[in-house]
C-alpha positions, -999 to +999 in steps of 0.1 A: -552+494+709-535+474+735-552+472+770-582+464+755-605+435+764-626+429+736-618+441+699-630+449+669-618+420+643-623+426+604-617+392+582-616+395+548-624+368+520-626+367+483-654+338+482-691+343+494-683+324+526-712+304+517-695+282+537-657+289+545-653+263+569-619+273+579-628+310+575-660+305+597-644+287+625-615+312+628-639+340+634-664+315+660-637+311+678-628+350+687-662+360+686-668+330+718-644+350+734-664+382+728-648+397+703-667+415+673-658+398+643-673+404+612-663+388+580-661+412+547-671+387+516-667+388+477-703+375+464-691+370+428-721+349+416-747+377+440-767+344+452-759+345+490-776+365+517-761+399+517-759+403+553-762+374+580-749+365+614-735+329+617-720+318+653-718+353+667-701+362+636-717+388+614-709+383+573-709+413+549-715+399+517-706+424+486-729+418+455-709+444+432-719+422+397-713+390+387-676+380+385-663+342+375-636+328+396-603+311+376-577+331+359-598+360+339-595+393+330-632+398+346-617+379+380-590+402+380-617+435+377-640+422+403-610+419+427-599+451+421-638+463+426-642+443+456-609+455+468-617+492+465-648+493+483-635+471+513-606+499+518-630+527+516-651+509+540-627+498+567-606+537+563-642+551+573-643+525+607-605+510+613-610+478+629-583+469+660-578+435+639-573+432+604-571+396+593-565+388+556-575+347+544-549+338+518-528+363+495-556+375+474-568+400+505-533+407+519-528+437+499-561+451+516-552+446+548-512+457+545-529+493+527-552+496+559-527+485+584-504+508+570-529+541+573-545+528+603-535+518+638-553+483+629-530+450+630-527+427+606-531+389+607-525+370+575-535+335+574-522+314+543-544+285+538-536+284+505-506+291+479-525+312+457-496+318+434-500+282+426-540+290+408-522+306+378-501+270+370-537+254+372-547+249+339-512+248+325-488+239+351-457+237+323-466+273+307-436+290+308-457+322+311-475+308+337-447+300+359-431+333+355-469+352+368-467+327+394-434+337+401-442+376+402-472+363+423-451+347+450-425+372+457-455+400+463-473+379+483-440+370+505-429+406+505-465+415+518-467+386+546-435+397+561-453+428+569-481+413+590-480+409+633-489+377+633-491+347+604-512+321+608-509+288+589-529+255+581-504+233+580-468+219+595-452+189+592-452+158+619-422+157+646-413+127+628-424+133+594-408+138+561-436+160+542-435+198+550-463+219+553-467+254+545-446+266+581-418+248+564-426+273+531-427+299+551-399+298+577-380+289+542-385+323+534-384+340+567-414+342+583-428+330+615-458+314+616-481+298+641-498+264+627-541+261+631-549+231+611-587+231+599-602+210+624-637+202+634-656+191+666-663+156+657-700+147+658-720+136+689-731+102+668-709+080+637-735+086+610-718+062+585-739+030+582-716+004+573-747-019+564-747-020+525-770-040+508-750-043+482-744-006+479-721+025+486-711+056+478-678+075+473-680+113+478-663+144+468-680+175+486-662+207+486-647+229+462-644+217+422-613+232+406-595+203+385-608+180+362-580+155+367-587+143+400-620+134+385-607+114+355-580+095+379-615+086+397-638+071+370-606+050+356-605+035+394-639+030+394-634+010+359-609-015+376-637-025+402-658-053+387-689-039+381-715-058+402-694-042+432-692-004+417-699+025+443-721+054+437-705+090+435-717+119+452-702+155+440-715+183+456-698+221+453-688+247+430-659+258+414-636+267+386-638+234+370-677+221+382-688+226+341-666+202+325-660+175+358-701+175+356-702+169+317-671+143+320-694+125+351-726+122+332-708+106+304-688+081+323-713+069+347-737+053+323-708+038+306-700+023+343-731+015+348-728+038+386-755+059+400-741+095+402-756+124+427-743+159+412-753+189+431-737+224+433-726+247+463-740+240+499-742+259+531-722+244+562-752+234+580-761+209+550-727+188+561-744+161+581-773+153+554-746+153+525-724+131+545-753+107+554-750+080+530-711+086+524-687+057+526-653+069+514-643+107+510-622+112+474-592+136+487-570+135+455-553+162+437-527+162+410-495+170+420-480+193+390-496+225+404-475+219+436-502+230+462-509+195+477-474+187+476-460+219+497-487+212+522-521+220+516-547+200+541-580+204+527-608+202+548-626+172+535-607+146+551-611+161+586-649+167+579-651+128+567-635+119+599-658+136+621-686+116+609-666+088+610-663+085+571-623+071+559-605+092+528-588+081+501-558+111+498-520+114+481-496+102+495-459+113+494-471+144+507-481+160+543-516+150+542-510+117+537-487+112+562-513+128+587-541+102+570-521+073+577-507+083+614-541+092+624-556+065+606-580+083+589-579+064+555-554+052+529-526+072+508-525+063+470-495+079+449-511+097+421-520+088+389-518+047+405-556+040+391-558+004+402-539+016+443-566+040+439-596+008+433-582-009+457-581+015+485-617+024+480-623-008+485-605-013+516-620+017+533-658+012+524-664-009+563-643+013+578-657+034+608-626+062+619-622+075+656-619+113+652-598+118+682-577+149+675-599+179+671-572+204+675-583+222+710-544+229+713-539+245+684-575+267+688-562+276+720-532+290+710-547+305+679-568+327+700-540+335+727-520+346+702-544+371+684-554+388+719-516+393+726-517+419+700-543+439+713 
């Protein structure tokens, strides 16, 4: 393996990648260098084009049956399915590179790497041990899976060349980010926050007529955020009431929908609902955006150990503000960068009024990460 100039890279994914923003850009950027990257993909709801090449990039997309995501028996048998045919797949044809998004695919690639001569990159995004306290974060059952769930994904990540993670806290800061987890627990990691490009032109029109819109656009797992949202929106006298715009699918997209379309006429708000969408539908979706909704709750522990989800760097890009947690990393990166407003959770009316404050705002998207891309891709060649 090592001497070589261009290699062989294998990502794996338990999502359609229909998009994976942070997936997708990882693999764009090795494949500009001339690397092969091609991304293996879980297809649970078999809508998505089995085989396609995005950015140089070439996604596998495996349609094995119809599988729902969340914490189900049938979720645990289509991983399990999924799982078994990637191994037989990449034991046939051992990549040089096998690189594992999250913990749900890191017992794939620690099997292959340990048959193979492949290497294995992990890169936590996520703490997917977290998903099993989502629906009941005070279940002493659940705590004790998530538990179990932790210490085998920790025990597996120690076993990979390289780590790669989304988030770190600020020189200055007092939020940690999931380095912090992880050098907790004694593993090196190299940080790659989910940045992208910004756009060539602002597209947010900060002339109203009397109207705007507040957006979520991305995954839908929780109904609280949701709920938090519609008794903000109540606090804003009604003649000055935003539209919502919810686009994406999820665990939680069937009851946040049916909660949405019995609230809004009772607001008297327009609402947009629309399901999953491919990256290249961004710009049109962020259009008519004013404020991006970034909240999560906080009991499941994800947001407050570091998660940075994408959709406030997206909204920046376009030059769209977010409305995010605070007391927590991204917050502290939202209100350094001055890319929105922090509300503490649960804080309806700091919630109205920070929606309100950010609707005439236009951001400057100035850090785009080149630094940390740079080094992202330095560091993956030095293992070949």
């Amino acid at each position: 393996m090592y001497g070589l100039t261009m290699a062989s890279v294998v990502m794996v994914v338990t999502n359609a990648c229909a998009p994976d923003p942070r997936v997708q850009r990882s693999a764009a950027l090795l494949a500009k260098k001339g690397h092969e990257v091609t991304i293996h993909a879980f297809d649970r709801a078999q809508t998505s084009t089995m085989s396609e090449v995005v950015d140089g990039v070439r996604i596998m997309r495996y349609q094995i049956g119809t599988y729902p995501y969340g914490a189900k028996l049938a979720t645990i048998w289509g991983l399990r399915a999924f799982s078994k045919m990637v191994k037989s797949t990449l034991l046939a044809k051992p990549p040089d590179c096998i690189y594992c998004h999250d913990a749900d695919t890191l017992a794939i690639g620690v099997y292959i790497a340990a048959r193979t001569e492949s290497c294995l990159v992990y890169d936590m995004h996520d703490l997917q041990h977290t998903w099993a306290l989502m629906s009941r974060p005070k279940s002493a059952v659940r705590r004790f899976v998530a538990n179990r769930m932790e210490r085998k994904a920790l025990q597996r990540a120690r076993k990979a060349h390289l780590v790669i993670t989304s988030s770190g806290s600020l020189p200055e800061g007092r939020s940690p980010g999931f380095k912090e987890y992880l050098k907790r627990n004694h593993i090196d990691s190299i940080v790659v926050e989910n940045r992208p490009k910004a756009m060539d032109r602002k597209q947010k029109n900060t002339e109203h007529n009397g109207e705007w819109t507040v957006a979520f656009l991305g995954r839908v797992r929780e109904i609280e955020a949701f709920q938090l949202l519609t008794r903000a929106i109540q606090k804003i006298p009604e003649s000055d009431r935003p539209n919502l715009k919810i686009a994406g699918d999820g665990t939680a997209v069937g009851p946040v929908h049916q909660h949405l379309l019995r609230e809004a006429p009772r607001l008297g708000i327009h609402l947009n609902l629309s399901l999953g969408f491919e990256a290249t539908a961004l710009p049109a979706l962020m259009g008519d955006v004013d404020v991006m909704y970034a909240m999560y709750p906080t009991e499941r522990g994800n947001i407050m150990h570091g998660a940075l989800p994408v959709k406030m760097f997206d909204a920046a890009s376009f030059g769209i503000p977010t409305v995010v947690n605070s007391g927590c990393l991204m917050g502290d990166i939202c209100e350094k960068e001055a890319l929105g407003s922090a509300v503490e959770w649960g804080d309806a009316d700091a919630l109205a009024q920070a929606l309100i404050s950010q609707r005439n705002r236009c951001i400057e998207f100035s850090n785009t990460g080149e630094a940390q891309q740079e080094a992202y891709v330095q560091a993956i060649e030095d293992l070949f």
